[in-house]
C-alpha positions as CSV (number, residue, x, y, z in Angstrom):
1,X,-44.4,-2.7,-46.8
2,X,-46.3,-5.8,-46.2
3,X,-46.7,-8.1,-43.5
4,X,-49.2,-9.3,-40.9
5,X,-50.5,-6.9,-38.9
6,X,-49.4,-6.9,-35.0
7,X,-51.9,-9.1,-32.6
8,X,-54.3,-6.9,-30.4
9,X,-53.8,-7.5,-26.6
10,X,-56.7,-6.7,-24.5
11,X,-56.3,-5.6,-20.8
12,X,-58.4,-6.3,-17.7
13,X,-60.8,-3.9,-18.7
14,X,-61.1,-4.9,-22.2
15,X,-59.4,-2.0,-23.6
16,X,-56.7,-2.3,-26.8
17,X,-53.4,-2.7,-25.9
18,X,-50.4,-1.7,-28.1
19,X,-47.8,-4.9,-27.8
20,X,-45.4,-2.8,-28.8
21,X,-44.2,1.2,-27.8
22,X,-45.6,0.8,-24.5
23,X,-44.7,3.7,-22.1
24,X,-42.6,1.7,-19.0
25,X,-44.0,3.4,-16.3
26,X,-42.4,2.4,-12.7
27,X,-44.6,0.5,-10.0
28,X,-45.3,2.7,-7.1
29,X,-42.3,1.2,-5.4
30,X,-42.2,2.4,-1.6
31,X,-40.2,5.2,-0.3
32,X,-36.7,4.5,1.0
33,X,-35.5,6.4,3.4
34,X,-32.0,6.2,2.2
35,X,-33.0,8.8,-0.4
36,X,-35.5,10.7,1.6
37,X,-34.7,14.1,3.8
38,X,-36.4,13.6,7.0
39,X,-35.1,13.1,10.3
40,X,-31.8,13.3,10.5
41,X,-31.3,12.8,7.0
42,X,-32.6,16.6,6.5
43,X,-29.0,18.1,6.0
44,X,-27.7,14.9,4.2
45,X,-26.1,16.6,0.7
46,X,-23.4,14.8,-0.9
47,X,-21.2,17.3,-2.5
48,X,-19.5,16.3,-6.2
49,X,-16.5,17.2,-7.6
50,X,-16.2,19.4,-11.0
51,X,-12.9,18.4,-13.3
52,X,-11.3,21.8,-11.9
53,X,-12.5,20.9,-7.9
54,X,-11.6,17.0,-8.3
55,X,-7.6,17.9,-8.9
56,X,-7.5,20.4,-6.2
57,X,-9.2,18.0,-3.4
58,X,-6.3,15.1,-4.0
59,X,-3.5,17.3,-4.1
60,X,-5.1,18.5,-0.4
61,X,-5.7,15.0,0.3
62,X,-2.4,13.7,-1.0
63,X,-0.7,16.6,1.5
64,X,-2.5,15.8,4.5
65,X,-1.6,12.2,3.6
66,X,2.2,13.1,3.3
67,X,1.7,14.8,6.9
68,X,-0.1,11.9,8.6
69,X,2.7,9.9,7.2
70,X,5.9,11.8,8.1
71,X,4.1,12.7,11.9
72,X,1.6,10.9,12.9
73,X,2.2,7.8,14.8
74,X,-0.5,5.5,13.3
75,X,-0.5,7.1,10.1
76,X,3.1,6.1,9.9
77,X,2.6,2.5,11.2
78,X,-0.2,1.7,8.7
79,X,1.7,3.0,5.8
80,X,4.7,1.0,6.4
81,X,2.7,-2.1,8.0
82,X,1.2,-2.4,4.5
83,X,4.3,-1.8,2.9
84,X,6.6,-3.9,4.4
85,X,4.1,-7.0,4.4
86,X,3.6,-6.2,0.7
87,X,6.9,-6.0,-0.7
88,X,8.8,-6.2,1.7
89,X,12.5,-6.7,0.9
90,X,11.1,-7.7,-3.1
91,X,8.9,-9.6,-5.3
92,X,11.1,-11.7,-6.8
93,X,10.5,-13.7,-10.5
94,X,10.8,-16.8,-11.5
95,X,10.4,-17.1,-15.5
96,X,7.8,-19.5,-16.6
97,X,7.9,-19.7,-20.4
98,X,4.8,-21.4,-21.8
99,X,7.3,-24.6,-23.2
100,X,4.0,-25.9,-25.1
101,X,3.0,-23.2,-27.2
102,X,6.9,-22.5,-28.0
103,X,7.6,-26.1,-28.4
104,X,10.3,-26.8,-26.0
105,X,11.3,-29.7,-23.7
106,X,11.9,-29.3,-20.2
107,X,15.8,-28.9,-21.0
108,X,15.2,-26.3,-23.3
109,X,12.6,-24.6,-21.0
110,X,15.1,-24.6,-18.0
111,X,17.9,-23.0,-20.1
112,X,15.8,-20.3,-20.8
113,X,14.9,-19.2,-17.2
114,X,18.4,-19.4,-16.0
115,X,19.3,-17.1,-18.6
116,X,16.6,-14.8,-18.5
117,X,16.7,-14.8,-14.7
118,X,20.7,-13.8,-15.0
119,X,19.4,-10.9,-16.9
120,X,17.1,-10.0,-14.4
121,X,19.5,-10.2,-11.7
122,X,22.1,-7.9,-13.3
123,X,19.7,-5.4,-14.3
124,X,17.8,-4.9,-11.0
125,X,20.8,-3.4,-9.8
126,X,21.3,-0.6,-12.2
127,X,17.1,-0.5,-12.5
128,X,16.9,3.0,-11.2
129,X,17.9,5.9,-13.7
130,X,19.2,8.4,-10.7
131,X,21.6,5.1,-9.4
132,X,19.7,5.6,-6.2
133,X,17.8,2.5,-5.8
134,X,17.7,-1.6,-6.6
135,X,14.4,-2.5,-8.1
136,X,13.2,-4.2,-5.2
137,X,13.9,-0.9,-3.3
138,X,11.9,1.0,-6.4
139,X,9.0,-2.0,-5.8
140,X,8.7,-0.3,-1.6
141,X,9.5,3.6,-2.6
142,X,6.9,3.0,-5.3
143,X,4.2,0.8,-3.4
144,X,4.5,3.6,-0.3
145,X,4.4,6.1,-2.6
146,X,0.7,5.2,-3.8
147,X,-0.4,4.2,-0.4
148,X,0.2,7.9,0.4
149,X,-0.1,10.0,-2.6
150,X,-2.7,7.6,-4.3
151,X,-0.6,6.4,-7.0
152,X,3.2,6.5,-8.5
153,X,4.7,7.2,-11.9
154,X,7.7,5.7,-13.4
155,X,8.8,6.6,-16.9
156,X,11.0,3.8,-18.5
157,X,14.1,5.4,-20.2
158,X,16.8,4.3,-22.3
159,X,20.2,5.4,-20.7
160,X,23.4,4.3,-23.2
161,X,26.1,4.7,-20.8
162,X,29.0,2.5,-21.5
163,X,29.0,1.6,-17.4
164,X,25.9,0.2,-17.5
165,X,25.4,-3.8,-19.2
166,X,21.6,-2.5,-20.0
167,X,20.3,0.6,-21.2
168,X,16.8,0.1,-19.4
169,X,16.4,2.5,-16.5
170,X,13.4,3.7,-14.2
171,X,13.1,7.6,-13.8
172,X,10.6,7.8,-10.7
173,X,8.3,11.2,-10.8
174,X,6.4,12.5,-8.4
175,X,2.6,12.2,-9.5
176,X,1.9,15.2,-7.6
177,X,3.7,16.8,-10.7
178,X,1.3,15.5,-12.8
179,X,-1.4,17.6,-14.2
180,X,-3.1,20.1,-17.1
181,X,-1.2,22.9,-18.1
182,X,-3.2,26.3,-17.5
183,X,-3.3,26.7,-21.2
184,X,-5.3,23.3,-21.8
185,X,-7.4,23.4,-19.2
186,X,-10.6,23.7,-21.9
187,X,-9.5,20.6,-23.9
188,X,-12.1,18.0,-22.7
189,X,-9.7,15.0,-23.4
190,X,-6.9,16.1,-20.7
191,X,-8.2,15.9,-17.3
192,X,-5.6,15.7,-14.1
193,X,-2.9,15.9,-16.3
194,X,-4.0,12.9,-18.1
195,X,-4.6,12.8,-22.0
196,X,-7.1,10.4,-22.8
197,X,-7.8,8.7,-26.5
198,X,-10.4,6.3,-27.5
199,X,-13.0,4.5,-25.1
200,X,-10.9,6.4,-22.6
201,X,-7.1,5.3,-22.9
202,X,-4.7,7.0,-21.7
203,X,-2.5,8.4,-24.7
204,X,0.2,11.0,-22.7
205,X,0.8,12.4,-19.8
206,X,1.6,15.6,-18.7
207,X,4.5,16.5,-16.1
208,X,5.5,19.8,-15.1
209,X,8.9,20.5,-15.9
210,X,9.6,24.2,-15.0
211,X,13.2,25.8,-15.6
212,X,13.6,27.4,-12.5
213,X,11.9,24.0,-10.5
214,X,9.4,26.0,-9.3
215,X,5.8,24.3,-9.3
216,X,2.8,26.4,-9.3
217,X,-0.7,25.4,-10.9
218,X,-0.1,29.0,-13.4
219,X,2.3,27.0,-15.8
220,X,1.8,26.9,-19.2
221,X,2.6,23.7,-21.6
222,X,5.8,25.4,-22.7
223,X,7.0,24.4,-18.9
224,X,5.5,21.1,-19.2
225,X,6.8,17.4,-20.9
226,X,4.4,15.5,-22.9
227,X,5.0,11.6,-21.9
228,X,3.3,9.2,-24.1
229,X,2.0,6.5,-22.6
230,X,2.8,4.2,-25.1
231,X,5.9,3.3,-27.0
232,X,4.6,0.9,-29.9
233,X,4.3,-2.2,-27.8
234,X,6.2,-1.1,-24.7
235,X,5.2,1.4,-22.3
236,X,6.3,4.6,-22.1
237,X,5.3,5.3,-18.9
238,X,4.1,3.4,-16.1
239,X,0.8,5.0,-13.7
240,X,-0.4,2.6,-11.3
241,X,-2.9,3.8,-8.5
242,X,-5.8,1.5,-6.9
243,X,-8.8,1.9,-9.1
244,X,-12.4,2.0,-7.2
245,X,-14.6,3.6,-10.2
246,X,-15.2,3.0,-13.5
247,X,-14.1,6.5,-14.7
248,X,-11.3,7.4,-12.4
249,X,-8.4,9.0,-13.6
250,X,-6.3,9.4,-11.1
251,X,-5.5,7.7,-7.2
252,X,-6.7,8.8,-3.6
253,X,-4.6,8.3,-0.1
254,X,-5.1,4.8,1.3
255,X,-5.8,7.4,4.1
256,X,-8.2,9.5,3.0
257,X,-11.6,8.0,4.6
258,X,-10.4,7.8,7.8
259,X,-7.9,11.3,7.6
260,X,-10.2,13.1,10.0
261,X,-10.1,10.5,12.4
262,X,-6.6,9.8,12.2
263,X,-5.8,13.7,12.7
264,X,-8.4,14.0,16.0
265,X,-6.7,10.9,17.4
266,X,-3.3,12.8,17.2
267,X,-4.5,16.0,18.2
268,X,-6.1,14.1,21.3
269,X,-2.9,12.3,22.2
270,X,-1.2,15.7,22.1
271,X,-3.4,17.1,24.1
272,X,-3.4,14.4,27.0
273,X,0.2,14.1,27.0
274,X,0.6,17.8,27.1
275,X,-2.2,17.7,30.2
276,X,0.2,14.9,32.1
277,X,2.9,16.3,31.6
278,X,1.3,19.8,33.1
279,X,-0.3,17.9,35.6
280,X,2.7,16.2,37.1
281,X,5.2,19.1,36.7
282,X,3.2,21.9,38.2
283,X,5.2,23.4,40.6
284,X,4.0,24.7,44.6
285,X,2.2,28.0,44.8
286,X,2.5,29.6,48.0
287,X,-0.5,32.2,48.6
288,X,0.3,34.2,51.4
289,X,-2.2,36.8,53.3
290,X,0.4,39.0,55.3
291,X,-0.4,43.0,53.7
292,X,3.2,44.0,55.3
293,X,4.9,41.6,53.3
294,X,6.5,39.7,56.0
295,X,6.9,36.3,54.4
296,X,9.8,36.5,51.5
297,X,9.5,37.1,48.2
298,X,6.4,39.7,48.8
299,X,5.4,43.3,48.5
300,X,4.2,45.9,50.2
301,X,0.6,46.4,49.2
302,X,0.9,48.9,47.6
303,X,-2.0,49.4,44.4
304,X,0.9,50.5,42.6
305,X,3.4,48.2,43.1
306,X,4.4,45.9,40.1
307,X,3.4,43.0,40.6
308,X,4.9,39.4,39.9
309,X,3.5,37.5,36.5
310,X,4.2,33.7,35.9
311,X,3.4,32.1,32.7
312,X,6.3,29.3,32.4
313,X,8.4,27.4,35.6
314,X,10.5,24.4,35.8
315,X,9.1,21.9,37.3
316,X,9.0,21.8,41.4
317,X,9.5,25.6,41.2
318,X,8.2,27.6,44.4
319,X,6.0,30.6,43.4
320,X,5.3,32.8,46.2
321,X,2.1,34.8,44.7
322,X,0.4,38.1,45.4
323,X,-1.6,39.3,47.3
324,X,-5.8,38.0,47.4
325,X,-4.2,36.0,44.4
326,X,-5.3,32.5,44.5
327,X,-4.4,29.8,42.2
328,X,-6.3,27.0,40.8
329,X,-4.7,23.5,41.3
330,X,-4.6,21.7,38.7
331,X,-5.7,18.0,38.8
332,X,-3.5,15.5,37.9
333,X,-6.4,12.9,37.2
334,X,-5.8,12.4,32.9
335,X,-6.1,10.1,31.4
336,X,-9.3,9.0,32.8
337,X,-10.5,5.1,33.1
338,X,-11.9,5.4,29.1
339,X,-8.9,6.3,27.7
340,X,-7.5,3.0,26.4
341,X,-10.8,1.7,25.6
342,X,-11.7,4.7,24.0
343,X,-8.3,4.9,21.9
344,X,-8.4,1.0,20.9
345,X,-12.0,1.9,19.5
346,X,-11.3,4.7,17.6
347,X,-7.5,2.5,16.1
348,X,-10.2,0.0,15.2
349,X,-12.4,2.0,13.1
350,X,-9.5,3.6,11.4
351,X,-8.4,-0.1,10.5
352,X,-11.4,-0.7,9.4
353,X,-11.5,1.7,6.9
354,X,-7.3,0.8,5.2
355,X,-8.2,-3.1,5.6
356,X,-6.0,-3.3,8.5
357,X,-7.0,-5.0,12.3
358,X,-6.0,-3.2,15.1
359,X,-3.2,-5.4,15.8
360,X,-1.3,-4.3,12.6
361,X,-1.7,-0.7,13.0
362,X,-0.9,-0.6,16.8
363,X,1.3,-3.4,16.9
364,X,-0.3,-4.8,19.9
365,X,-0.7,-8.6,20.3
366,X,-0.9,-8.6,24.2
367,X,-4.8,-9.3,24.0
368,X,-4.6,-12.0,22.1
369,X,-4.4,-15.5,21.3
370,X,-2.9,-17.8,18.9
371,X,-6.6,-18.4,17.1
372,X,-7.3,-14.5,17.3
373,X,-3.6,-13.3,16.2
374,X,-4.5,-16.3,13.5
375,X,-7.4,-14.6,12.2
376,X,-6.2,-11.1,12.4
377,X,-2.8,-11.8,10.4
378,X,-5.4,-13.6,7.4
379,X,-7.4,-11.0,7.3
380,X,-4.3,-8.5,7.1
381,X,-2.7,-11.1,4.4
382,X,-5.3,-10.5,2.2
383,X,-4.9,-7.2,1.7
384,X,-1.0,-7.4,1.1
385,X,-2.2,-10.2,-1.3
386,X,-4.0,-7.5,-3.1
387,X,-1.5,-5.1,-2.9
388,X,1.4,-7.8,-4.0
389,X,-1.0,-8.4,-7.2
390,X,-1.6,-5.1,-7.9
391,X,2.2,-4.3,-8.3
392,X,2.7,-7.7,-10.1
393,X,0.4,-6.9,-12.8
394,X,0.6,-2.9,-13.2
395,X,4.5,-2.6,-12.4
396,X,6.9,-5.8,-12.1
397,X,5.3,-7.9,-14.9
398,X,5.4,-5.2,-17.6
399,X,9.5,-4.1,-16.8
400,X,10.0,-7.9,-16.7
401,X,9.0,-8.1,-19.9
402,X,11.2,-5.0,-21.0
403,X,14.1,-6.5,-19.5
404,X,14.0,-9.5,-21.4
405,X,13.1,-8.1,-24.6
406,X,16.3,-6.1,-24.6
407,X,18.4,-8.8,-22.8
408,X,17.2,-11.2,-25.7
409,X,18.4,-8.7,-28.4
410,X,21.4,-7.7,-26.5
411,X,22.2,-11.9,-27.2
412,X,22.0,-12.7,-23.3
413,X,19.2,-15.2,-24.3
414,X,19.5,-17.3,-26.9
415,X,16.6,-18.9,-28.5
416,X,16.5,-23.0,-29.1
417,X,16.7,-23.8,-32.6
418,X,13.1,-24.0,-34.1
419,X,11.8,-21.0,-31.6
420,X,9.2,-18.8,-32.5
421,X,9.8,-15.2,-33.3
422,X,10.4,-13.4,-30.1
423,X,7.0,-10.9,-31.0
424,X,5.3,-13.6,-32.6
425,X,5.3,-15.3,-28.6
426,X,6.4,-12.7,-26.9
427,X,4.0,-13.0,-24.3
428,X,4.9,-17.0,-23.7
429,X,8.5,-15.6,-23.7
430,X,8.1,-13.6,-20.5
431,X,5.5,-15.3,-18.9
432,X,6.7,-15.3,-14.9
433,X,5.4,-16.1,-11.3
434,X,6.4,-13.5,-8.7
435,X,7.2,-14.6,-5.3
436,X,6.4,-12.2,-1.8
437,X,8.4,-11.8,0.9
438,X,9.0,-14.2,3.5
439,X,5.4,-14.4,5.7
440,X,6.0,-14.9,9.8
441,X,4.6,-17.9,11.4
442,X,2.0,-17.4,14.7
443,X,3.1,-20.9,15.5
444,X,6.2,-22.4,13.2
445,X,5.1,-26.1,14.7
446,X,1.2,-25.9,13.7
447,X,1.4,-24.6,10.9
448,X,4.0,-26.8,9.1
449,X,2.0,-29.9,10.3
450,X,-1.4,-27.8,7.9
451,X,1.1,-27.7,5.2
452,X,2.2,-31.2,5.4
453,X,-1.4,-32.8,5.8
454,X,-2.5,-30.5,2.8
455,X,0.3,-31.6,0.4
456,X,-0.2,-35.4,1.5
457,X,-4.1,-34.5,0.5
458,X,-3.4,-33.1,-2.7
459,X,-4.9,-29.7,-1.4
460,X,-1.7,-27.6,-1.7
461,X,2.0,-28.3,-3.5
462,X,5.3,-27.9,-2.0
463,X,6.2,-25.4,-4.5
464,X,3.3,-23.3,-3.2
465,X,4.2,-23.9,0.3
466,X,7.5,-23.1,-0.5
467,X,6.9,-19.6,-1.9
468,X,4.2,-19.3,0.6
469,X,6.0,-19.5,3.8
470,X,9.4,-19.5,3.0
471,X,9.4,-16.5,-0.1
472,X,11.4,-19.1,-2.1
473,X,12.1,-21.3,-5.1
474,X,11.1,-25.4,-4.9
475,X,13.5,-26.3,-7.5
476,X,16.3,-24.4,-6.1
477,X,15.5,-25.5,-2.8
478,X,15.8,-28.9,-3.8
479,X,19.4,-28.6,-5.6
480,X,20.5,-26.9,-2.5
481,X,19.1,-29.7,-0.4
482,X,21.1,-32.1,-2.7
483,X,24.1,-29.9,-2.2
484,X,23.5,-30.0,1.3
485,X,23.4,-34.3,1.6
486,X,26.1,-34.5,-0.7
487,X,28.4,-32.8,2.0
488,X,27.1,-34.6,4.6
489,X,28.0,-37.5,2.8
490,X,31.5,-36.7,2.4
491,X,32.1,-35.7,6.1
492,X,30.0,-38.8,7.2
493,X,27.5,-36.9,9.0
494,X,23.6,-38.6,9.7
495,X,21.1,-36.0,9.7
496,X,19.5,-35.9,12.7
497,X,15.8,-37.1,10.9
498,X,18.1,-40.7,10.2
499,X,19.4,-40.8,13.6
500,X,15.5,-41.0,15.5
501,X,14.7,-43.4,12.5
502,X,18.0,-45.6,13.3
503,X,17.1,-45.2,17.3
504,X,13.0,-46.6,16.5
505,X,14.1,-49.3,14.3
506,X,17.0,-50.8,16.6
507,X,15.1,-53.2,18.9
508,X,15.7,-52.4,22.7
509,X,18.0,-55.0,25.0
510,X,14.2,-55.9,26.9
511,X,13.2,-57.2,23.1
512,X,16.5,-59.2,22.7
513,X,15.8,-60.9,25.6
């Protein structure tokens, strides 16, 4: 091999240097004390999970999650706060087929979406494979479901019953079903019940299926269903959980950081309700110092005499005790001046830590104003944005798309002439918008004027505004309007908007003068 040779660098003190294969040695960078054990940093070790340690911490997690969600007050309201905000009574869709890459007119484009938006709607209501639930009602079983467990699982199914107009069905699962078999515990592509393929896709899923229902971690594969997660092009089976890390398999509680705190704040409630309620019932104990037992209710005092024991009374009871027995009154002084500062504080941290202020999760607005109950609502809608898109993409898009697929070869959508093949454009096909619930208003009459000036500047649209505030359609907002001014016509009615319009322009008696 021939070439020129490589250039000789000199350093400062004129020694060869190599310009290539030099070792990188680090700079003496300074010592952080973020990594450092002194202080109280000392006993700072952060524990990490094996593949066997990992399952066995979420199902714990996802338990003490179920709890805090079934019993604890704040628990509870977070969950459902987030739930309801999020979906809500349903995302609803509104098909938007891509009319330029298929090569429709508007005409044609609006045929389609009526049609494939009557599919939808006669689907949703057979969507769930048990007959249980409408598909907005799967969307908030589903949605709560992650918040607590960390994720859901829905396996789509094809049900041909001749009572049903589609055979697309939802079979919900509980994930906490999900996970390896003892007898593959040693394959190093399952982990948590997840088979993974190439660059780390899932490729099945196991769910434990036992005859006798019985769940226990001991099961082998025989008591287990294989789900793969893929069906050619469709899914066959649907895992959605919040992912925080590049290599995570499975979800965590919305709960978990805060868990600890959200079980001492219970505990502590508990406990000074049960103090109170001591306090204020604790009934009068007489103490009496007469050894001949003159007052009633007492004994002779005698060493040997039984003597009278009290560990429950009804409230204003009168105890007459023994003799040289002397009670210690309880003081009815809980809770103490800190207590509502000290609970708000501790409600603030735990929203904090699930994206929530503290006027969500307590449901407490009494300290605040219209710019502060503003604020706090944003900051909230943001993470039910989130949420909203988070279903969209990894649940309600994807069944969309299954719903038209089989309503367009079932011959409930017909194609214009001159349409692509349905999998050649499949994806412009069932291209969709998804609108959220209805969002309150703070203040109805401020924040209609913002909307207004921003679609006058060009800085929002009335469709957007529409969906935004109202949870509807523009278009089909409009045709009812027309609806709606039609009959007014016919029964000669003015809408009140013509009437002040009629009153300005009309010149006053003053003016004809």
């Amino acid at each position: 091999m021939t070439g020129n040779p490589s250039p000789i660098l000199y350093g400062p003190d004129n020694l060869p240097l190599r310009s290539t294969g030099a070792r990188p040695y680090g700079s003496n960078e300074v010592s952080r004390l973020a990594g450092g054990l002194r202080g109280t940093l000392s006993n700072w070790f952060v524990s990490r999970n094996t593949r066997y340690s990992g399952r066995m911490e979420r199902q714990v997690i996802a338990d003490r999650a179920e709890d805090l969600a079934a019993n604890d007050t704040h628990g509870a309201s977070s969950i459902d706060s987030i739930t309801i905000n999020s979906v809500g009574t349903g995302l609803q869709p509104q098909s938007r087929p891509n009319a330029g890459v298929l090569g429709w007119n508007k005409d044609q484009a609006k045929q389609f979406q009526t049609q494939a938006e009557w599919a939808w709607h006669i689907w949703q209501a057979e969507s769930d494979a048990a007959g249980k639930l409408t598909f907005w009602q799967n969307c908030l079983v589903g949605l709560r479901t992650m918040l607590v467990k960390g994720e859901f699982f829905r396996i789509p199914l094809m049900i041909n019953n001749p009572d049903r107009v589609f055979s697309l069905a939802l079979q919900s699962v509980d994930p906490l079903r999900m996970y390896t078999p003892s007898d593959l515990r040693e394959e190093e592509n399952i982990k948590d019940g997840v088979q993974f393929g190439e660059y780390g896709r899932p490729e099945a899923y196991w769910i434990a299926d036992p005859d006798d229902a019985y769940i226990n971690y001991d099961l082998g594969s025989d008591n287990f269903t294989k789900v793969q997660a893929r069906a050619g092009h469709r899914p066959g089976a649907i895992h959605n959980f919040v992912t925080k890390t590049e290599e995570q398999v499975r979800g965590v509680s919305i709960l978990a950081p805060a868990m600890k705190f959200f079980k001492d704040l219970n505990d502590y409630l508990d406990f000074e309700l049960m103090g109170a309620i001591i306090a204020s019932s604790f009934p009068v104990f007489i103490e009496t110092s007469d050894p001949y037992g003159t007052a009633e209710g007492m004994r002779h005092p005698d060493s040997n005499a039984k003597k009278t024991r009290y560990h429950e009374s009804a409230p204003g009871t009168i105890l007459y005790g023994n003799i040289n027995e002397k009670p210690h009154i309880l003081k009815s002084d809980r809770p103490g001046n800190s207590f509502d500062p000290f609970v708000e504080r501790i409600l603030r941290a735990i929203g904090a830590s699930i994206g929530m202020p503290y006027e969500v999760i307590a449901k407490d607005f009494s300290k605040t104003n219209y710019s502060s109950a503003r604020a706090a609502l944003l900051e909230a809608g943001r993470v039910f944005s989130m949420y909203q898109k988070w279903m969209v993409d990894g649940f309600c898009q994807p069944v969309w798309g299954m719903v038209l697929e089989e309503a367009w070869l079932r011959g409930m959508i017909v194609l214009p002439k001159g349409s692509p093949d349905w999998y050649d454009a499949i994806h412009a096909y069932t291209r969709s918008t998804w609108i959220p619930p209805r969002k309150g208003n703070v203040d109805p009459l401020k924040e209609i004027k913002a909307n207004i000036l921003a679609v006058q500047h060009n800085i929002s649209t009335l469709a957007g505004v529409t969906a935004e505030i109202g949870g509807g359609d523009y278009d089909s907002n409009l045709q009812q309007r027309a609806n709606e001014r039609n009959r007014e016509r016919q029964l000669d009615i003015i809408p009140p908007a013509e009437v002040n319009k009629q009153t300005k322009e009309e010149p006053s008696d003053d003016s004809k003068k």
